[in-house]
C-alpha positions as CSV (number, residue, x, y, z in Angstrom):
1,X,0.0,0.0,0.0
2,X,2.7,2.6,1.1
3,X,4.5,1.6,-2.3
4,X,2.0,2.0,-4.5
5,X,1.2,5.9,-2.9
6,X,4.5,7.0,-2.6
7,X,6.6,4.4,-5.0
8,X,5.1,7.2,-7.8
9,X,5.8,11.3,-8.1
10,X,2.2,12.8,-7.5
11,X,0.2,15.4,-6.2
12,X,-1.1,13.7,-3.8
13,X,2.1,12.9,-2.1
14,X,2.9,16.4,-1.9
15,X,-0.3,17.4,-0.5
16,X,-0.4,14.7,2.1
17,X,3.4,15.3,3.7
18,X,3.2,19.4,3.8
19,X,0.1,18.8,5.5
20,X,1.5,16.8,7.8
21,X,4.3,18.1,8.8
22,X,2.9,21.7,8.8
23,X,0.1,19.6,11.6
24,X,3.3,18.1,13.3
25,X,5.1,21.8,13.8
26,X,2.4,23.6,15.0
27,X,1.6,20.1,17.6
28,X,5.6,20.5,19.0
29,X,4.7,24.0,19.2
30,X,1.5,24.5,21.3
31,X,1.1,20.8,22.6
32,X,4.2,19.3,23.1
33,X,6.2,22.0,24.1
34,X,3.6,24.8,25.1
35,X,5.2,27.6,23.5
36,X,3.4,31.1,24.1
37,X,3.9,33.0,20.9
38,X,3.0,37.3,21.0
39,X,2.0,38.5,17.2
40,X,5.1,39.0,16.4
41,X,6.1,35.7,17.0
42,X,3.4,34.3,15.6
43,X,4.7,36.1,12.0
44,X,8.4,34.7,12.5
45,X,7.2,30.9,13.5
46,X,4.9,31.5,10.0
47,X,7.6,32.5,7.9
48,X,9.6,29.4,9.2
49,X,6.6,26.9,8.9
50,X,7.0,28.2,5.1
51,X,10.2,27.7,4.6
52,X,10.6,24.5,6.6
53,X,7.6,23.1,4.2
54,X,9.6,24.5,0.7
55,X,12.9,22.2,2.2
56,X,10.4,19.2,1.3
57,X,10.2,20.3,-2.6
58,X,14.2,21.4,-2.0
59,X,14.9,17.8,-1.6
60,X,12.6,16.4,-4.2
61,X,14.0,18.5,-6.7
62,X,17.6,17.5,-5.9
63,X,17.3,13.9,-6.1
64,X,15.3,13.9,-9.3
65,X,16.7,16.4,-10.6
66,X,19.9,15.1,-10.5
67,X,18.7,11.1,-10.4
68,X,20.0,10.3,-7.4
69,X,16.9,8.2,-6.9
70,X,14.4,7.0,-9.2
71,X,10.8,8.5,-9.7
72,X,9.3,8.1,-6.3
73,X,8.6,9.6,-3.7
74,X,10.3,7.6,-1.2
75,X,13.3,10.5,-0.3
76,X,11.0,13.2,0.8
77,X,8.6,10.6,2.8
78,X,11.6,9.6,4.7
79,X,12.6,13.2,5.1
80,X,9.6,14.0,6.4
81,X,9.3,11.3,9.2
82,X,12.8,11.9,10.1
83,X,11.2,15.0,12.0
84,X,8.8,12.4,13.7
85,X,11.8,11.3,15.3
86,X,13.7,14.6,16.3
87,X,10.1,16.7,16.8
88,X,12.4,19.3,19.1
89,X,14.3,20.2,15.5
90,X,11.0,22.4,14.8
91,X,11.9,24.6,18.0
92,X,15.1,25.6,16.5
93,X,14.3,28.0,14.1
94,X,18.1,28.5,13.2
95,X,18.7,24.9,13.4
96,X,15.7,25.3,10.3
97,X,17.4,28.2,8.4
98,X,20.4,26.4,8.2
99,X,19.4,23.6,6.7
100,X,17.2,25.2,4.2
101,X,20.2,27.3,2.8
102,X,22.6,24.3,3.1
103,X,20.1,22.6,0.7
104,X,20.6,25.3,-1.8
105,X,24.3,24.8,-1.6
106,X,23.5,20.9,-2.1
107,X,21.2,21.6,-5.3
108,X,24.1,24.0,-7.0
109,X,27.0,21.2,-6.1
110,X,25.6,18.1,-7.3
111,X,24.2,19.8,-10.2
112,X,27.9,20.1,-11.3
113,X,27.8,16.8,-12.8
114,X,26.4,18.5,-15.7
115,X,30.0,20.4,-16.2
116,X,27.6,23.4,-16.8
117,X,28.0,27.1,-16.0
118,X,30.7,25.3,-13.2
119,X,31.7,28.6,-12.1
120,X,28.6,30.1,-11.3
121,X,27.2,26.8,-9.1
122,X,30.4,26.8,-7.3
123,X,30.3,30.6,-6.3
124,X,26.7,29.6,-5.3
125,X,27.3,27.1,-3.5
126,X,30.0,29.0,-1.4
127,X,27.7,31.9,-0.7
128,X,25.1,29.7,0.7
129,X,27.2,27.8,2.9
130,X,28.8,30.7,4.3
131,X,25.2,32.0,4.6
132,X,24.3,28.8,6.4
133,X,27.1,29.3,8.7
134,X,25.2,32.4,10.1
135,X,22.7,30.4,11.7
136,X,25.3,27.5,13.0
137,X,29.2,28.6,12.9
138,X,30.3,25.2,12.6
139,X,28.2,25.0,9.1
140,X,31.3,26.6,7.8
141,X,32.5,23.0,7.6
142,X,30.3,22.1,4.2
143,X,33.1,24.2,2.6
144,X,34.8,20.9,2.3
145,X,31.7,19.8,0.7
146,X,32.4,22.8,-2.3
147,X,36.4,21.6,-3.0
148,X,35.3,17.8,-2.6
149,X,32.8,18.5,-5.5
150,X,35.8,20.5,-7.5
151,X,38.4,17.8,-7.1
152,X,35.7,15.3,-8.6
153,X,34.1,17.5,-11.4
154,X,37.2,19.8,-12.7
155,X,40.1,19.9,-10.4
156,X,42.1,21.1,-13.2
157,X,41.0,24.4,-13.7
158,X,42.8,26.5,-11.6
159,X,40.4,29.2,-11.5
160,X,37.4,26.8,-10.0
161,X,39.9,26.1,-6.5
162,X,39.8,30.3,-6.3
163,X,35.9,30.6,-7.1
164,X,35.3,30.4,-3.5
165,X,37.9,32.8,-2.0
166,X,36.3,35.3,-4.3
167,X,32.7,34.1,-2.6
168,X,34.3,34.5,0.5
169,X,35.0,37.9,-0.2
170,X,31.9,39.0,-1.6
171,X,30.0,38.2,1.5
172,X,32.4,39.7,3.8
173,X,31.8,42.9,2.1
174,X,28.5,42.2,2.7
175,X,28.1,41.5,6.0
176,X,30.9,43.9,7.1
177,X,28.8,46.8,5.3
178,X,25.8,45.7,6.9
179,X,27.1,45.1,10.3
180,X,28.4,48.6,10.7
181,X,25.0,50.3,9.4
182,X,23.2,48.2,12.2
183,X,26.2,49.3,14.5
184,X,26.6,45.2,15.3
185,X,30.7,44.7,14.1
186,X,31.0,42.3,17.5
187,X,28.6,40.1,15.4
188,X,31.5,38.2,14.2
189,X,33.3,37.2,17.1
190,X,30.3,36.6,19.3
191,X,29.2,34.0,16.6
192,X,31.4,32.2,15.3
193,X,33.0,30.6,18.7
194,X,33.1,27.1,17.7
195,X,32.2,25.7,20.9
196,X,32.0,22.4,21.4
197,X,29.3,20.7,23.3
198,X,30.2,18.6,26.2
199,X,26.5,17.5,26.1
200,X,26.8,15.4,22.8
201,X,23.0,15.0,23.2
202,X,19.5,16.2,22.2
203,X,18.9,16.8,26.1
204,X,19.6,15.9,29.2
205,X,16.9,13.1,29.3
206,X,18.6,9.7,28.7
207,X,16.3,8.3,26.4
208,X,17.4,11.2,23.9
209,X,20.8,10.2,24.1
210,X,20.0,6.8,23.3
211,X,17.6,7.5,20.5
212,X,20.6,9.7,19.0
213,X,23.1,7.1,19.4
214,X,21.0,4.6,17.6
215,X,19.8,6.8,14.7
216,X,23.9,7.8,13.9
217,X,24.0,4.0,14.1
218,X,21.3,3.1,11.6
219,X,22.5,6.1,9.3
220,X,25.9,4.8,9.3
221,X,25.1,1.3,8.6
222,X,22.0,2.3,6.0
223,X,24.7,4.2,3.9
224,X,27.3,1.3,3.6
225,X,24.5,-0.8,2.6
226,X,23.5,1.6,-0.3
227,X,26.7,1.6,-1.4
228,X,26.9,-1.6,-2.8
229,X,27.3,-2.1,-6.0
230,X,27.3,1.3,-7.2
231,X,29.3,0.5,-10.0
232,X,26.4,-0.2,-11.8
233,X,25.4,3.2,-11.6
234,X,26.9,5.8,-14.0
235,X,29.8,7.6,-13.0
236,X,28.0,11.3,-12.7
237,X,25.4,9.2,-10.3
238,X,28.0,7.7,-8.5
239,X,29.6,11.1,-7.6
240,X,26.4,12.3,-6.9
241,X,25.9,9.4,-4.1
242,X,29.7,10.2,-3.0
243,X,29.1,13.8,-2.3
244,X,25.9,12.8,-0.4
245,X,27.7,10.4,2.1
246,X,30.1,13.0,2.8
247,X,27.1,15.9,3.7
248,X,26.1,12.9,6.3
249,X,29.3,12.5,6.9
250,X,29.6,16.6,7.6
251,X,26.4,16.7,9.2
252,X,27.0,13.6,11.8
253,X,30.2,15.7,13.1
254,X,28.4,18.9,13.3
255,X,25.7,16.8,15.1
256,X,27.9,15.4,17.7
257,X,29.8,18.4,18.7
258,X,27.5,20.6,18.3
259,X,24.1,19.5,19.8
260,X,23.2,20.7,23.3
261,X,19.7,22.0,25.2
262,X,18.1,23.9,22.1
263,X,20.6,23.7,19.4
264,X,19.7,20.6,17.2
265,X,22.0,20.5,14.3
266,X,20.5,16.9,13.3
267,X,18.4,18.3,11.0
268,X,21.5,18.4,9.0
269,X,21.8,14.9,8.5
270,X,17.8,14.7,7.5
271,X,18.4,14.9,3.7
272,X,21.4,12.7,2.9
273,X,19.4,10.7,5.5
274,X,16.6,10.3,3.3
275,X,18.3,10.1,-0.4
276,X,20.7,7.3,1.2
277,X,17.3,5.4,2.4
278,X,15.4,5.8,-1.0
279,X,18.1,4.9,-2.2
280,X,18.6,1.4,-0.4
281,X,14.8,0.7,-0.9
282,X,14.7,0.9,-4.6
283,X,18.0,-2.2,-3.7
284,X,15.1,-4.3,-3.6
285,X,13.0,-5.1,-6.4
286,X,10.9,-7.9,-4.8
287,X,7.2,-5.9,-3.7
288,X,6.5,-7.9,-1.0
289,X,10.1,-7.6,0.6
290,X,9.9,-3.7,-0.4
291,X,6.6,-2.9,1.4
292,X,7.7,-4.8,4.5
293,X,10.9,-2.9,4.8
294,X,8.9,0.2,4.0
295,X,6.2,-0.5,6.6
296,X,8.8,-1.0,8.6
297,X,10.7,2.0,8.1
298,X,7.1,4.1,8.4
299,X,5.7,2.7,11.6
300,X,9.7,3.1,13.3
301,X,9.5,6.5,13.8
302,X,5.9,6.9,15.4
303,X,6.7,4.2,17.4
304,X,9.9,6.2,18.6
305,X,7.5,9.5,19.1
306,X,5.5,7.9,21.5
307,X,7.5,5.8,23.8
308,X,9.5,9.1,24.5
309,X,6.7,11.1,25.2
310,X,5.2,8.5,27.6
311,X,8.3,8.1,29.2
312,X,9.5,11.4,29.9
């Protein structure tokens, strides 16, 4: 049944897992957590609704686009249940913002593989990462992520390994202009701190730590396993799939030195996540076997949900 809704690319899809997940951020909001929002911050928690809802088209159009996965809709299903499992990302507004500009770095820098306008994506890329890195100083890291897709694209052109310094550059102006008009120049050096967490957990509640542990388990082991026999793949998908493992691989770092009492940089890892898991379902080409794993995969993370909320 789940395969034969989401094991397609239609409307419906869409319609059913914006409208969940818009349900599921307002529920964290008023229910689980009982925020009390003022008009103001009733505006600001609307404008990050809509752009937490526009990540789920974000990562559809990367993983077609660029057919990383085939035509379903299993990578955006998974992405969205992912926040079934972290609910308290939805809290984090800049935990949010973050990801949604580090998705736009991920569109430009997989869509290298086309050896198109190379330039351009890469000075993209570059500017939102460093944007991203506004919101989280240690998102500064996915600049790996922009030589990585260089050295496997066109390493030989000189002028691509300076593309970012020149990115670099431009924003500094940037923010440097803006930052004296608003009279904030300390914004620099109050943000980006680096600090590392001694926490290394989603709170101080120990079933958190465990659910953590055992979700950067299950990612770990889900993306070896969808690495087999890539070599069937071509070699512009298999790069693809490469640069996507190390995002997680980015993103699982970030997570564990980074995550404390209201800073959930997990979110990070949601979209490689969900491409490696689409991915590793299409593996199987049995039905039966595929909506087992699937039903599987679906109930998991409800089932998660609600033995941490009775517990705590």
């Amino acid at each position: 049944m789940i395969s034969s809704v989401f094991g397609k690319t239609k409307p419906v899809n869409y319609i059913i897992l914006l409208a969940f997940l818009f349900l599921l951020y307002w529920y964290v909001q008023l229910v689980l957590f009982r925020i009390d929002f003022d008009t103001a911050s009733i505006i600001i928690q609307g404008l990050v609704t809509g752009v937490l809802l526009f990540t789920v088209f974000l990562v559809n159009f990367i993983v077609r686009r660029n057919q990383i996965n085939e035509s379903n809709s299993y990578a955006i299903l998974f992405y969205v249940l992912l926040f079934v499992v972290f609910p308290e990302v939805v809290t984090d507004n800049n935990a949010i913002l973050c990801s949604f500009f580090m998705l736009l770095a991920a569109r430009r820098l997989i869509s290298i593989r086309t050896l198109k306008n190379v330039p351009q994506k890469i000075f993209d890329a570059s500017l939102w990462i460093m944007i991203s890195s506004f919101f989280y100083d240690w998102a500064i890291l996915f600049m790996i992520l922009v030589f990585l897709s260089i050295y496997f694209y066109d390493p030989k052109s000189v002028k691509n390994w300076l593309i970012p310094l020149v990115a670099f550059f431009t924003i500094s102006l940037i923010l440097g202009s803006w930052l004296v008009l608003t009279n904030r120049v300390d914004f620099l050096q109050e943000h980006y701190e680096f600090f590392i967490s001694s926490e290394i957990t989603l709170s101080s509640y120990w079933l958190s730590q465990i659910k953590l542990n055992l979700y950067l388990a299950f990612v770990i082991l889900a993306t070896l396993l969808a690495s087999i026999n890539l070599t069937r793949f071509g070699h512009g998908r298999i790069i693809s799939i490469r640069l996507i493992s190390s995002f997680l691989i980015i993103a699982i770092f970030i997570t564990l030195i980074n995550t404390s009492e209201g800073n959930y940089p997990v979110i990070l890892t949601f979209f490689p996540t969900a491409a490696i898991l689409a991915r590793y379902i299409e593996v199987f080409k049995r039905k039966k076997l595929r909506e087992i794993l699937l039903i599987v995969l679906v109930l998991t993370p409800f089932l998660v949900f609600a033995t941490e909320w009775i517990l705590k």
